[in-house]
C-alpha positions in Angstrom: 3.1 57.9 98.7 1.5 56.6 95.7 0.9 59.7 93.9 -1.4 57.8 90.6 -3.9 56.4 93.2 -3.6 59.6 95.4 -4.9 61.5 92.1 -7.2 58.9 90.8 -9.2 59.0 94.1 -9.2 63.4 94.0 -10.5 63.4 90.2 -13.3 62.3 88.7 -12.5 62.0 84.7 -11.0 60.0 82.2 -8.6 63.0 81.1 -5.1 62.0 82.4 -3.3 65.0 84.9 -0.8 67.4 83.1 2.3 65.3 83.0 5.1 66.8 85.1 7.3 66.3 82.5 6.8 67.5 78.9 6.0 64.6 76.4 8.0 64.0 73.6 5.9 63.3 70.8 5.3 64.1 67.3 5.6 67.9 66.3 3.9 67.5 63.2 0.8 67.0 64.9 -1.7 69.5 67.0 -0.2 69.8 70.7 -2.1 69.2 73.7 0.8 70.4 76.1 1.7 73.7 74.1 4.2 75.6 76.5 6.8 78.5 76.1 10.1 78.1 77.8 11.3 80.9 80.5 13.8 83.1 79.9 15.0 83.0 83.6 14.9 81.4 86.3 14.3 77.6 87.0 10.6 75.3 87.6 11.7 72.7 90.2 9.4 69.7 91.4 11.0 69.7 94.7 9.4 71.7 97.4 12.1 70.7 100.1 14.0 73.0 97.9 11.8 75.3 98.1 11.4 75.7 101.6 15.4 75.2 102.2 15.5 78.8 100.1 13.3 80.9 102.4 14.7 83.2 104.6 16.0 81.9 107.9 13.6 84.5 110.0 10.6 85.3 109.4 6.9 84.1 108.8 5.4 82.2 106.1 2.2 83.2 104.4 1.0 80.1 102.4 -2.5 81.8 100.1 -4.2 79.8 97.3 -6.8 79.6 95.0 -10.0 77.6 95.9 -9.8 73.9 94.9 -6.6 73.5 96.3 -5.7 70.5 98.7 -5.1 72.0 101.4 -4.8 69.2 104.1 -2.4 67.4 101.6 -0.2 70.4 100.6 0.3 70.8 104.7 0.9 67.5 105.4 3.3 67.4 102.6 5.4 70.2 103.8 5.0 68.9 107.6 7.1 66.2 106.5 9.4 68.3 105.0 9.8 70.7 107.4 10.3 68.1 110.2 13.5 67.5 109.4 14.6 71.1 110.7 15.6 72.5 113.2 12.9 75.0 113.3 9.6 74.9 115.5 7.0 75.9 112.9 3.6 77.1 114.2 0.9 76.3 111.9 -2.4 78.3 111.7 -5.3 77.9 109.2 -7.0 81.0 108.3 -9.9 78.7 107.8 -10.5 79.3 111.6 -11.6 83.2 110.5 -14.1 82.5 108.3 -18.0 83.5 109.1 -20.1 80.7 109.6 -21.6 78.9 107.1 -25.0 80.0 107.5 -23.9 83.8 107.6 -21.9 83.0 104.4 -24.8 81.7 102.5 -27.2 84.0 103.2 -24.8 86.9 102.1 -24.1 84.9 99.0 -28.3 84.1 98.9 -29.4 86.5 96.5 -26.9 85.8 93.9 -27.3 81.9 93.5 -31.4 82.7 93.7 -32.4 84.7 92.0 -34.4 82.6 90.0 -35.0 79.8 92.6 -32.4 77.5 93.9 -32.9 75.0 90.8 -32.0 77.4 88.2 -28.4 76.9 86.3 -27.8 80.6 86.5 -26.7 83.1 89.0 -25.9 86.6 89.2 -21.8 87.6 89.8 -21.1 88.3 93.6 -19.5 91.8 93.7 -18.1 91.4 97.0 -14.3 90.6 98.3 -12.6 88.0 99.5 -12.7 89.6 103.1 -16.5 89.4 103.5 -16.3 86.1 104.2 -14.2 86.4 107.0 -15.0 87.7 110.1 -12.5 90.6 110.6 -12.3 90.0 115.1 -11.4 86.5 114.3 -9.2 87.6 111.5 -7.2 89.9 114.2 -7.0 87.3 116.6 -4.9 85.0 114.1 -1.4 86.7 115.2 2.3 85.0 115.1 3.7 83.5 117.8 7.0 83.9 119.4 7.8 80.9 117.5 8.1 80.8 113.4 5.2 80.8 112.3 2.9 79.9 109.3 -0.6 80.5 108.1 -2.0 79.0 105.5 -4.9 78.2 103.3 -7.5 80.6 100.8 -7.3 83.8 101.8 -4.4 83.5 104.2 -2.7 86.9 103.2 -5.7 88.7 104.5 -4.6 88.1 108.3 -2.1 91.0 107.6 1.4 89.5 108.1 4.2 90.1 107.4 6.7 87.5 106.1 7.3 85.5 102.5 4.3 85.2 100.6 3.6 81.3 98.8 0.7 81.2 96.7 -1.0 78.1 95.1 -2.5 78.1 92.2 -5.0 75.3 90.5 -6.4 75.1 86.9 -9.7 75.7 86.7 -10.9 72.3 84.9 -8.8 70.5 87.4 -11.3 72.6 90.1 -14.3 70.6 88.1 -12.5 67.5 88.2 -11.7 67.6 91.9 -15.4 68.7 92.5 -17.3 65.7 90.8 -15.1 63.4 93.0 -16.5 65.4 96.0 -13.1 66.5 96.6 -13.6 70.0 97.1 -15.7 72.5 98.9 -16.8 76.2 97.8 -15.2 79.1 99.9 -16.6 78.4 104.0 -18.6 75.3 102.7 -18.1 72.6 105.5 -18.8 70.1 102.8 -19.0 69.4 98.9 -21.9 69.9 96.8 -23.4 68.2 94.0 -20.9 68.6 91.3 -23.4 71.1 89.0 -24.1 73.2 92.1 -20.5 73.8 93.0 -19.9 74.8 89.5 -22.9 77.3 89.8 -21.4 79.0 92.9 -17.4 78.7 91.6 -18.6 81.2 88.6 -21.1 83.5 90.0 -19.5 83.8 93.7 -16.4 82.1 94.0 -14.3 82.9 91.3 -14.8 86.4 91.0 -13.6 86.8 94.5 -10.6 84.7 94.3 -9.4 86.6 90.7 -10.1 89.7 92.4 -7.7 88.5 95.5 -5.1 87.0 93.8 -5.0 90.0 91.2 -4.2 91.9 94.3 -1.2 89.7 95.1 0.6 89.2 92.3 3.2 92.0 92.7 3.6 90.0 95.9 4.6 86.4 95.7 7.9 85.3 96.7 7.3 81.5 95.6 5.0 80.2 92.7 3.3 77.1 93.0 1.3 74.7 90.6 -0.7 72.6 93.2 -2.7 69.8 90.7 -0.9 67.1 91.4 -1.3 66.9 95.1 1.6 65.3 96.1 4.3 66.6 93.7 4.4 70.8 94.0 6.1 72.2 90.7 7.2 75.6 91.8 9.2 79.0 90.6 10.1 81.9 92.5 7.9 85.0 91.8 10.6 86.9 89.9 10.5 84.2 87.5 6.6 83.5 87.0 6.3 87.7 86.6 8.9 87.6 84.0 7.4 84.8 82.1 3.9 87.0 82.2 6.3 89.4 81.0 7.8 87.6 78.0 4.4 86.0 77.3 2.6 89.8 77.1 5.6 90.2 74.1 5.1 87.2 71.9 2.8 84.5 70.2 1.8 81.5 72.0 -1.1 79.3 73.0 -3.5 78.2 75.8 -3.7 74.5 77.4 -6.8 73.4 75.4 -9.3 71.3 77.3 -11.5 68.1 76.3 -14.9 67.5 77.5 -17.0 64.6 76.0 -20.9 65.3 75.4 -24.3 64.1 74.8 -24.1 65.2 71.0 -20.1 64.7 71.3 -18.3 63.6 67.9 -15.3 61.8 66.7 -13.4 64.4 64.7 -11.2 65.5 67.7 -10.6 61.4 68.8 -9.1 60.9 64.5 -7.4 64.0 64.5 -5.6 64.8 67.6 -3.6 61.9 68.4 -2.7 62.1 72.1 -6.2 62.9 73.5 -6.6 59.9 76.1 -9.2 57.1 75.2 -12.0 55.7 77.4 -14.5 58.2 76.7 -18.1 58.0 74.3 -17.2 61.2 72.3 -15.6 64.5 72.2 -18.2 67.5 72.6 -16.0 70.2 72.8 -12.6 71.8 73.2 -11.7 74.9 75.4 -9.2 76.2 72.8 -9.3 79.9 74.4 -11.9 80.4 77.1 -9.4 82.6 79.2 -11.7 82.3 82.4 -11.3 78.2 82.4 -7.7 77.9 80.5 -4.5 77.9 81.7 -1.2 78.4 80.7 2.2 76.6 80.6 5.5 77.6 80.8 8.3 74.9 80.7 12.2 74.6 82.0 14.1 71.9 80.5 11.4 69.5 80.3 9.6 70.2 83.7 6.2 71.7 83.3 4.1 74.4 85.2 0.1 75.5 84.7 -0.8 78.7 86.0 -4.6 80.3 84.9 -4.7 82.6 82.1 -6.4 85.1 83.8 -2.9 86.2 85.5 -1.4 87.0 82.2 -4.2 89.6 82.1 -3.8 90.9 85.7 -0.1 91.5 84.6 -0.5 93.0 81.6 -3.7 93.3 80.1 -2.7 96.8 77.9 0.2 95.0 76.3 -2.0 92.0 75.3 -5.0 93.9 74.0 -3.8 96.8 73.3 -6.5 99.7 72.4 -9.1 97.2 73.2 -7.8 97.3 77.3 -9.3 100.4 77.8 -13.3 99.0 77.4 -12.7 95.1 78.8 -9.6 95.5 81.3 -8.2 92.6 82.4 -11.2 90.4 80.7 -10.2 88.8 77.4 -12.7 89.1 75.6 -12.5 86.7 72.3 -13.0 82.8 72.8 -12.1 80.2 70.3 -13.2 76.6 70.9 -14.4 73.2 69.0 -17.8 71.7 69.0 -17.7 68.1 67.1 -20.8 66.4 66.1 -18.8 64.2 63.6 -21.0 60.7 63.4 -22.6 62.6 66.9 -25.5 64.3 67.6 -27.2 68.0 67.0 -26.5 70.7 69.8 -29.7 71.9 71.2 -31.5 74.5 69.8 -30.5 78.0 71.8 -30.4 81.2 72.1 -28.3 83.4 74.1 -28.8 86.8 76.0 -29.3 90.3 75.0 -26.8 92.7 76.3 -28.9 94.5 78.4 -30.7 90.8 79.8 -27.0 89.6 80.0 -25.9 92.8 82.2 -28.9 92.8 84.1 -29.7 89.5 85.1 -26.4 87.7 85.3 -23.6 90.6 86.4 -22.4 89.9 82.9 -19.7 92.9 81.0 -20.7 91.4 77.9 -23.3 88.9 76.2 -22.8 85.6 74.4 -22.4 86.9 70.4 -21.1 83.7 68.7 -20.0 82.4 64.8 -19.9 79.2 63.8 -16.9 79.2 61.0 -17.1 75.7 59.6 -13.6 73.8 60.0 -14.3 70.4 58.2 -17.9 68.6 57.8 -19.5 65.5 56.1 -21.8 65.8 53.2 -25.2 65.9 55.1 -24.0 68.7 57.7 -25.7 71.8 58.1 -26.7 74.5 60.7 -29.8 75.2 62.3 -30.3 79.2 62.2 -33.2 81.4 62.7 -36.7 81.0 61.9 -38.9 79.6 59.0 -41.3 82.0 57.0 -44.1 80.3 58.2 -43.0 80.1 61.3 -44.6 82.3 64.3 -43.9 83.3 68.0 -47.1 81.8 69.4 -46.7 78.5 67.5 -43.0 78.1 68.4 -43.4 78.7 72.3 -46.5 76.3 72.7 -44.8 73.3 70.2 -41.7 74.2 72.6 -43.5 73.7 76.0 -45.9 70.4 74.7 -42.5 68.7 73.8 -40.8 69.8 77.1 -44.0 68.6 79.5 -44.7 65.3 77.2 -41.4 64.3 76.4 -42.5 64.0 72.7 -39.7 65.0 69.9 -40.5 68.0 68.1 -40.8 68.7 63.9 -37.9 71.6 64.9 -37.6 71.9 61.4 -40.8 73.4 60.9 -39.7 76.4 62.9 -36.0 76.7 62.2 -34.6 77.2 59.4 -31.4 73.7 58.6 -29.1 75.5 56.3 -26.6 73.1 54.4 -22.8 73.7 56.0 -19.9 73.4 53.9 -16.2 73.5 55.0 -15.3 77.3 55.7 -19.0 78.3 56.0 -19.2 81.2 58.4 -22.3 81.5 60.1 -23.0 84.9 62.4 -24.9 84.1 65.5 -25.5 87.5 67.4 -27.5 87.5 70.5 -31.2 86.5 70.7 -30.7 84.1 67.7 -32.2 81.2 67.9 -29.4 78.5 66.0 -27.8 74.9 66.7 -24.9 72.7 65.3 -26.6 69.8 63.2 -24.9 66.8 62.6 -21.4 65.8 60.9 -19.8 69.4 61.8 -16.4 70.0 63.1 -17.2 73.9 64.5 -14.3 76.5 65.2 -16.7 78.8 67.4 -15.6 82.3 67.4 -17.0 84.1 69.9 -17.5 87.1 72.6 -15.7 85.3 75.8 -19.2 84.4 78.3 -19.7 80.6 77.9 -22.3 79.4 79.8 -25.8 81.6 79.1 -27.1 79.0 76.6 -31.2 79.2 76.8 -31.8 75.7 75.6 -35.3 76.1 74.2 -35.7 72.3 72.4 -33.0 69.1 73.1 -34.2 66.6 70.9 -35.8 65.1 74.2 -32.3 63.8 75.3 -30.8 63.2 78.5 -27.0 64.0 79.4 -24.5 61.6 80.0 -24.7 60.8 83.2 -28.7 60.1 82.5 -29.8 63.1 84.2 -32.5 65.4 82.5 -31.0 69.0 81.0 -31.5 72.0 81.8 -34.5 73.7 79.2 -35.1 77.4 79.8 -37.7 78.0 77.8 -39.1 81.1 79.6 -35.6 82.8 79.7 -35.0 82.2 75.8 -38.6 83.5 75.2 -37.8 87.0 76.4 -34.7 87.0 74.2 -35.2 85.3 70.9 -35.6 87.9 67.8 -38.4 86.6 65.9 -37.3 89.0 63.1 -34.6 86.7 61.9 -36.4 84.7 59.4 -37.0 83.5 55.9 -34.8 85.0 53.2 -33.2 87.7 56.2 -31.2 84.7 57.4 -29.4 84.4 54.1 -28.9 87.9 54.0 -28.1 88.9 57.6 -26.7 85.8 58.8 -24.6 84.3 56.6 -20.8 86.0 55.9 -20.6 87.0 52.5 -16.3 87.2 52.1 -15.0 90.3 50.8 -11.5 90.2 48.9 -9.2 92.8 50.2 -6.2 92.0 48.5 -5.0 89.8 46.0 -1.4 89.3 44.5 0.2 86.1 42.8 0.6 84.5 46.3 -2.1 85.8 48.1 -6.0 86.2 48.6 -6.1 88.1 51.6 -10.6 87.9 52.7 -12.9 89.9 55.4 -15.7 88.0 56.6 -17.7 90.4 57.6 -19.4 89.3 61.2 -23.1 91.0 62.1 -23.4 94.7 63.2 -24.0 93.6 66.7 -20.7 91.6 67.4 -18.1 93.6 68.4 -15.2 91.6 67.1 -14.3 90.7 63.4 -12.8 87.9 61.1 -10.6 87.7 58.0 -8.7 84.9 56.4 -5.5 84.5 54.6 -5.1 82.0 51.7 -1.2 82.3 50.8 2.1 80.5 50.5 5.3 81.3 51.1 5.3 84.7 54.1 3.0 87.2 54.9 3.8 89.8 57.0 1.0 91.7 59.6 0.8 93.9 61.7 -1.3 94.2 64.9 -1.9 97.9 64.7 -2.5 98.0 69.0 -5.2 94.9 68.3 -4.8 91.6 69.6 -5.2 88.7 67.4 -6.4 85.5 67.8 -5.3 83.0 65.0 -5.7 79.5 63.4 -4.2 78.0 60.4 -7.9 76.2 59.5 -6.2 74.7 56.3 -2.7 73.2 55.7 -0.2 71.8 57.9 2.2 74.1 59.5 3.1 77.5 59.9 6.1 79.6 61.6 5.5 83.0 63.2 8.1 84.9 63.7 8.1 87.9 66.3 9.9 90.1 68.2 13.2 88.3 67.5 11.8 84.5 68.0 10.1 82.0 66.0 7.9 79.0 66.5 6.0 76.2 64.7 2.1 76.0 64.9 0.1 73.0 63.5 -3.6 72.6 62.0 -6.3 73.7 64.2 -3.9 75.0 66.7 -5.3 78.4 68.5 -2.6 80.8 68.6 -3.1 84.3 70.2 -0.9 87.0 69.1 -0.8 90.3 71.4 -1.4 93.9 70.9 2.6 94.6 72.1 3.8 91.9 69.3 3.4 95.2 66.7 5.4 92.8 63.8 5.1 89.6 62.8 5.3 87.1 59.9 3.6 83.9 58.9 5.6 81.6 56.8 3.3 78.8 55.5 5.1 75.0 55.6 3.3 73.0 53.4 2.8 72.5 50.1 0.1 74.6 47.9 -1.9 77.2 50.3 -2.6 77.6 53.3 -5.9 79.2 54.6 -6.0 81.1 58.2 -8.4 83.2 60.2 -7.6 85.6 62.1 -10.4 87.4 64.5 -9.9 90.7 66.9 -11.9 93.3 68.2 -13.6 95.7 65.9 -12.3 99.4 65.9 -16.0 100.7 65.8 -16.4 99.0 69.1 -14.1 100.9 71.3 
């Protein structure tokens, strides 16, 4: 089988498939591959080995997460299994699910709410289960033979027998989808690529984490199904002990690169192994737990699993105090926007809590910072509103631009603030901001990622030559026209505050706005620091320097520049030795004690 066309043909993107072997490349430099070794156990790419360790009775229950290739996963193990001596029956749990027309119209009110052309939903609050019909569900019973069943959902049929679940990163989902290689759960065929992704975060997702977090105590056999025709596996004592050992020490998230109509070059010159054949880099998922996954490593051999089962497993030990208002939802994000030689992000605004919870299903809104990482002399930061600026002027300049296609004088409405490097601009809900120009931007942020009111984008379209989405109406019922004139310097720009100083360190708050619930402070140091979580989780990057080494419970491990490193609630201890010469500068963000 030739496995490099097999996946060419199933993805559509220029970023290369997680290599089943861990590169070895230069550890002086930011890794795309970050992974933590198990403690136990093995990862094995051979699933004939997998299937040889089952028991020799019984029935096989083969669950997944949407996304997965289904038809090539079974007629992989076919193959595989043929050479037994067993007769295996096969049945698909497909066969259970409600007709497609049932299943959209229970699904109907959350995709339109607003009209089937709007980008935003409302989160399905539903299970798994409801869309399956529970008489077909009954009627899907072993055989005298061995049997298996198979596909999304398949544990629901109630059998009993050794439980196999596949699992599939989340941008490898989006991948599969704009190649038309996937369907949404009881879809009998793929969607435009931008529709699919609509209905993966409002319906199906929800309902697959909410399955899956049922099974994880569960699983007999872990499976990493990306690579369609390779299966990298562990048993499930050894993926709940890596959740286990991951819960108890630093480490990092697979980032994720996505170029973009205002996309940059900062991330192409300064991460080396990011592949080529793309315009730009827009953005990098550094920590957006719902869309990141993880990887643990054996000798070499590499396995992804989504992030969000770290927090099924042990969400008390990773955020500590902070578990007990967000649950298994983590709720800091940390990723990249570049506009180096690019463009300017659109100008936006996100949701108010209340808009955010009412409209969309949302736990929490979209309460952002821009903390300036590196920049060019003419960069700068669209926030808030001119003095002579007013509501009435704004909208109807907005909406003349939008139905003539005519560029807009934003500038007369919004106020471009010069950005210098370590800048730290606060962007709490309903504030109307953008990126400009020549920025590399750490964004620090609540975790919801995708309730951006564009309101004006430079009359641009996106990459593919399609129009973007404007929401003008939305952002209008959201944007606080009281952040203005002299009350952006004072409200919206962090003023640091030095809470210790010694010979070797400055040790700085930067205060965020009263509204986020999260804060930020920043070490400037040499030689080792010690911290200590006190029950918070923190979320790190050395944002000047080269290297450091944190040392934790016992282990210790090298982090480069720009590296996102989270640090959980259970770690207690830890130190932070910087490498390099002179000073290094870090920021370190976690939830706010007055928020719990």
């Amino acid at each position: 089988m030739d496995t490099e066309n097999l996946n060419e043909e199933a993805r559509k993107t220029e970023q290369e498939l997680l290599p089943l072997i861990k590169p070895v490349g230069n550890t002086n430099q930011y890794d795309i591959y970050p992974t933590r070794k198990i403690s136990q156990g093995h990862i094995s790419h051979d699933l004939e080995a997998l299937f040889s360790g089952i028991p020799v009775t019984g029935n096989l229950i083969i669950d997944g997460y949407g996304g997965v290739d289904w038809e090539a996963f079974v007629a992989h193990s076919k193959l595989i299994l043929a050479h037994t001596t067993t007769d295996w029956n096969w049945v698909n749990v497909a066969d259970a699910l409600k007709p497609e027309a049932e299943i959209e119209a229970m699904i109907h009110p959350y995709l339109n709410s607003e009209g089937p052309d709007s980008i935003f939903g409302k989160a399905f609050t539903g299970e798994l289960a409801d869309f399956f019909e529970p008489a077909k569900l009954a009627l899907l019973q072993p055989s005298t033979k061995r049997n298996i069943i198979f596909g999304t959902g398949a544990s629901l049929a109630g059998w009993e027998g050794t439980l196999i679940y596949l699992d599939i990163p989340k941008n490898e989902i989006q991948f599969r989808s704009r190649a038309e290689r996937v369907r949404n759960i009881g879809a009998r065929a793929a969607e435009d690529a931008k529709a699919q992704y609509k209905r993966f975060y409002f319906i199906d997702w929800p309902v697959l984490n909410r399955h899956k977090s049922a099974l994880l105590s569960r699983i007999d056999y872990f499976i990493d199904a990306q690579h369609s025709a390779v299966y990298p596996w562990c048993s499930g004592d050894t993926f709940r002990t890596a959740l286990q050992d991951l819960s108890e020490h630093p480490f990092r998230a697979r980032p994720w690169f996505e170029p973009g109509i205002w996309g940059g070059s900062w991330m192409m010159d300064h991460i080396p192994d990011l592949p080529g054949g793309v315009p730009n880099y827009a953005w990098s998922f550094e920590l957006i737990s719902p869309e990141n996954g993880i990887l643990i490593e054996d000798q070499g051999r590499m396995l992804e699993f989504s992030f969000d089962w770290l927090m099924f497993a042990h969400s008390s030990k990773v955020l500590g105090k902070a578990a007990a208002r967000f649950g298994t939802y983590f709720p800091i994000r940390f990723d990249f926007l570049d506009t180096f030689d690019g463009d300017h992000l659109s100008i936006q605004c996100h949701p108010a809590l209340t808009y955010a919870q009412e409209n969309f299903g949302e736990q929490i809104t979209q309460d952002e910072t821009y903390y300036i990482l590196d920049q060019k002399e003419d960069a700068g930061v669209y926030i808030g509103f001119t003095a002579d600026s007013d509501p009435v002027s704004f909208e109807k300049d907005l909406r003349s631009s939008y139905e003539n296609g005519t560029e807009l004088d934003i500038e007369q409405h919004v106020q471009l603030i010069p950005a210098k490097k370590h800048d730290f601009f606060l962007i709490p809900n309903r504030t109307v901001h953008s990126a400009g120009i020549n920025n590399l931007v750490l964004e620090i942020s609540s975790t919801p990622y995708i309730f951006t009111f564009k309101l004006y984008d430079w009359v641009r379209k996106d990459l593919n030559g399609m129009p973007r989405p404007i929401n003008i109406d939305h952002g209008m019922k959201n944007i606080d026209f009281s952040r203005t004139g002299d009350k952006v310097q004072q409200e919206l720009i962090s003023k640091p505050v030095l809470l210790e100083e010694t010979a070797t360190l400055q040790h700085w708050h930067l205060p965020t706005h009263e509204e986020h619930f999260y804060d930020v402070e920043r070490y400037e140091w040499e030689g080792t620091i010690q911290l200590e979580t006190k029950q918070h989780c923190h979320i790190l990057m050395l944002v000047e320097g080269s290297q450091v080494e944190i040392t934790a419970n016992g282990e210790s491990a090298i982090y480069n520049y720009a590296e996102t490193i989270v640090v959980p609630a259970a770690v207690n201890n830890y130190t932070i030795t910087y490498l390099g010469a002179g000073k290094g500068k870090l920021v370190k963000a976690f939830v706010k004690d007055s928020s719990l």
